[in-house]
C-alpha positions in Angstrom: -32.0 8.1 15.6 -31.6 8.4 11.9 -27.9 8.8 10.5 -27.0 9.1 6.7 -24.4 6.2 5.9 -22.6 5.7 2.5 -20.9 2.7 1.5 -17.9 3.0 -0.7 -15.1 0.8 -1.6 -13.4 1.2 -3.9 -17.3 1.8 -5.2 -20.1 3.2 -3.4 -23.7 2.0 -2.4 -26.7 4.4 -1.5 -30.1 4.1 -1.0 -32.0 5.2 -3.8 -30.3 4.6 -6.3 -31.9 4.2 -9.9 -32.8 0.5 -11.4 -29.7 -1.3 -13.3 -31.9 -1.4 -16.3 -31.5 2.5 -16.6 -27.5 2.3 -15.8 -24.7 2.8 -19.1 -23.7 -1.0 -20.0 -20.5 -0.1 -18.5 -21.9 0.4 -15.7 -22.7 -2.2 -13.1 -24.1 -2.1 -9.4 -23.8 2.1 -9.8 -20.2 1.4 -11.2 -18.0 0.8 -13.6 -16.8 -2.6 -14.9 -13.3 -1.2 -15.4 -11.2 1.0 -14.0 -11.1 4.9 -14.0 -8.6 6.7 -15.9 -6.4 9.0 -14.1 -8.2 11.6 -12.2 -7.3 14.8 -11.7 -4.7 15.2 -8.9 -3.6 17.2 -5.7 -0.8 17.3 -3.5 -1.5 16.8 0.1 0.7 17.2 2.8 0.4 15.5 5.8 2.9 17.0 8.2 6.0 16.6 6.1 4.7 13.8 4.1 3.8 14.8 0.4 1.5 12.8 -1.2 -0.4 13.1 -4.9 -4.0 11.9 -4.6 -6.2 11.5 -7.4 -9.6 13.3 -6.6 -12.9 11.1 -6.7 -15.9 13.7 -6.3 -18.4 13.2 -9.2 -20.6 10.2 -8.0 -19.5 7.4 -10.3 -16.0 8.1 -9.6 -16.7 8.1 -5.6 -18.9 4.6 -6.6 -15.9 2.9 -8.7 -12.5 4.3 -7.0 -10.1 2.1 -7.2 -11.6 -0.9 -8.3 -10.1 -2.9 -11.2 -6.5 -1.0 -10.8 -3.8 -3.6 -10.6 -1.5 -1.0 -8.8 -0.4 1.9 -6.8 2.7 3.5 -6.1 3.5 4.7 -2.3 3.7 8.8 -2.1 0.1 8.4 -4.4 -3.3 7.6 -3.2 -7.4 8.6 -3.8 -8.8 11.3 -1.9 -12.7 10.8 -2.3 -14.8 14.4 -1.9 -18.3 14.2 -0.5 -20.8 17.1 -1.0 -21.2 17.4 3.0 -20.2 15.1 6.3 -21.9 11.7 6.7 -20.7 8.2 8.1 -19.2 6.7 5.5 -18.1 2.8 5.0 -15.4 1.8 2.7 -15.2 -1.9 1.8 -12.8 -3.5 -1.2 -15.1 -4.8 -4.0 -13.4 -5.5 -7.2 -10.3 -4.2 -5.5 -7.2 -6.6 -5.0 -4.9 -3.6 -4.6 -4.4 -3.7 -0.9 -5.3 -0.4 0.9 -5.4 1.7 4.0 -8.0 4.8 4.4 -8.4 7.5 6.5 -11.5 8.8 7.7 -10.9 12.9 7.7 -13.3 15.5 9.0 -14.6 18.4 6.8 -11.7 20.8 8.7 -9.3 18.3 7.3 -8.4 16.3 10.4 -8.3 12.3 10.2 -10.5 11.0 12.2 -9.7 6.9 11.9 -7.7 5.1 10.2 -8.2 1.4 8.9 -6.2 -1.2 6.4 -8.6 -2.9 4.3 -8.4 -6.8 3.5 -8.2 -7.1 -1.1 -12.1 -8.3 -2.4 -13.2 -8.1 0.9 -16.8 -6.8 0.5 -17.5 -6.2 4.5 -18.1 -2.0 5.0 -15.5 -0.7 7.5 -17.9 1.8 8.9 -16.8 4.6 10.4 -17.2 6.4 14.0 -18.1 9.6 13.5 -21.0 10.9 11.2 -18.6 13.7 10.3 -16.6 12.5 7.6 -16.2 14.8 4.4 -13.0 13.1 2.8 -11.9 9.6 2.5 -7.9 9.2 1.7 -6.9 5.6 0.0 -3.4 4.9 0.3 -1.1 1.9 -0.7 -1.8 -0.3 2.7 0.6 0.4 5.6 1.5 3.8 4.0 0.1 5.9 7.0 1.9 3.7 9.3 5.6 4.0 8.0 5.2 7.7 7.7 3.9 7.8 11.1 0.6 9.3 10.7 -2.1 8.9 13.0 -5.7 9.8 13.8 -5.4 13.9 14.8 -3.3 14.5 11.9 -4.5 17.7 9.3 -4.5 16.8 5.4 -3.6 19.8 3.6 -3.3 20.5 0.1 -1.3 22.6 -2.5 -4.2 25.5 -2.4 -4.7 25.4 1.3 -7.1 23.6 3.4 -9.0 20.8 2.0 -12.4 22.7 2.7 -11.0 25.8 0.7 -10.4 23.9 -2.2 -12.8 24.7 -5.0 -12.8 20.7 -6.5 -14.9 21.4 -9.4 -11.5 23.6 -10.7 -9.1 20.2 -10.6 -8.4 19.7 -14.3 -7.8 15.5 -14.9 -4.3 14.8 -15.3 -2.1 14.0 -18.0 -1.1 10.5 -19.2 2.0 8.8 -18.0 
């Protein structure tokens, strides 16, 4: 049985990838050695809970994530965008922000949820192969606003697999 499984964490690790010697000198282990700036952003609702999640989908965005950020207010998180399903793996490298994630499927449904451990490097793997988006939250967030595995992410457009994400322009400055 063959399966396609990406490791991300607040960075990402795939097969193939190029040699480091051919990598920007910002760039380390596919990516960066500092933290993004602000992404572009969405609202998401999940039931009545609002949230505003930057959106990770170019590949050194979904690789880097939200390493090196020193915080992160609750009602904000990371959505990460994949191209198509696969089993993903989160894991915390460079990351001492502490987290929870949800695993969601490509209709927009969270599959699992998990609280990852600050500059632990140890993939929390998910279950399902089917896993399209990956929702980073301050830790505990899902939790105090009572949302479990079943519930549907949507955003300000719509579903999450209506969205066109190539038309998200990057957000302003605080």
């Amino acid at each position: 049985m063959v399966f396609l499984m990406t490791i991300v964490g607040c960075g990402k690790e795939t097969s193939g990838a190029g040699p480091d010697s051919a990598k920007p000198s910002n760039e380390v282990r596919g990516h960066l050695s500092h933290a993004l700036p602000r992404l572009a952003t969405v609202k998401l609702w999940l039931g009545s809970q609002e949230l505003t999640a930057e959106v990770a989908r170019t590949e050194i965005e979904i690789r880097t994530g939200m390493m090196f950020r020193t915080n992160i207010v609750d009602g904000e998180g990371m959505l990460f965008v994949f191209a198509r399903p696969m089993r993903a793996a989160f894991y915390m490298r460079n990351t001492t922000v502490p987290l929870s994630c949800a695993y969601i499927d490509p209709e927009g449904a969270i599959l699992e949820i998990h609280d990852l451990k600050p500059l632990d490097e140890t993939p929390v793997e998910a279950r399902s192969d089917n896993v399209q988006f990956v929702l980073e939250v301050p830790q505990g967030w899902f939790d105090r606003n009572q949302i479990k595995p079943g519930a549907v992410v949507r955003t300000q457009y719509g579903a999450l697999n209506e969205l066109n994400w190539a038309t998200l322009r990057p957000a302003r400055r605080r």
